[in-house]
N, C-alpha and C positions, 0 to 999 in steps of 0.2 A: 344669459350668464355665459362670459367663455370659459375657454378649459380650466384656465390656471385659476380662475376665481373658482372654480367647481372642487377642483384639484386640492384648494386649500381651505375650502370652507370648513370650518369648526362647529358653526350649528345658524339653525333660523329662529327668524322672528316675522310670523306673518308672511310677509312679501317678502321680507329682505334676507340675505346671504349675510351669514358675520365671516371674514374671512380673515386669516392669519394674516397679515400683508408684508410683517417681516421673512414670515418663512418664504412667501411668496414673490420676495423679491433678490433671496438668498435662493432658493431653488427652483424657480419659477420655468427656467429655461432648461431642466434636466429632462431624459425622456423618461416612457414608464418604465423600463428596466434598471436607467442611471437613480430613479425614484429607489426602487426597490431596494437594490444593491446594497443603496447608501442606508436603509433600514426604514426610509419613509412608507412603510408597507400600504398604511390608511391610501396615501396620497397616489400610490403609484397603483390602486385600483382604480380607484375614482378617475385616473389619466383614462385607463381601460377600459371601465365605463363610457366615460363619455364619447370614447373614437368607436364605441359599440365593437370592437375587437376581441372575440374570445380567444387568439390565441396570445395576446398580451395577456389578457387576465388568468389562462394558464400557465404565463411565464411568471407571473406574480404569484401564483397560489405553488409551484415551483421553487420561487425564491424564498417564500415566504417559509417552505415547509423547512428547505435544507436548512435557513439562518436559525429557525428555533425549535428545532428538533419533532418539528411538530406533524400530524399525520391525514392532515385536513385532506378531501378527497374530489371534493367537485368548488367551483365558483360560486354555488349558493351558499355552501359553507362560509365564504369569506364577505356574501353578502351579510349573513346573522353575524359574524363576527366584527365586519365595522359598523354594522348600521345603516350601511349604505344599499341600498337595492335599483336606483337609476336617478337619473337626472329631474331635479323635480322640476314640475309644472307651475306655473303664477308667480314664479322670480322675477320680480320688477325693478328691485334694488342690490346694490352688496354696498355691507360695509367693513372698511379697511379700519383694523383694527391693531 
């Protein structure tokens, strides 16, 4: 799976990635900061995720607090809150949706 297909995945089935592919082809080329900024919060961890980067995913949990007033305190926090905790294992497929 590469980044931007990770980046915009919505959910699985078995093997396969469902991925946005309009968002994906509208914001596909932003980094994980230009992610954030613009409010794609989901998206701009999962960038940070995937580059294995904690201090992007600090920059994220950062942005994320200032944009919504919120007082989240470490990166596992914003794991429970997207659902996301690391790139999975047995993706054999994505589908552009």
């Amino acid at each position: 799976m590469t980044v931007e297909d990770f980046i915009f995945t919505i959910g699985y089935q078995e093997d396969t990635a469902i991925v946005d592919g309009r968002a994906l082809r509208l914001y596909g080329k932003l980094t994980t900061e230009e992610l954030a900024q613009k409010g794609f919060f989901k998206s701009a961890f999962c960038s940070a995720l995937y580059a294995e980067d904690e201090n992007e995913a600090e920059r994220v949990l950062a942005i994320y607090n200032k944009h919504t007033n919120s007082s989240y305190v470490s990166i596992s926090d914003l794991k429970r809150l997207f659902g996301v905790y690391s790139v999975p294992d047995g993706i054999s497929k994505v589908l552009r949706v």
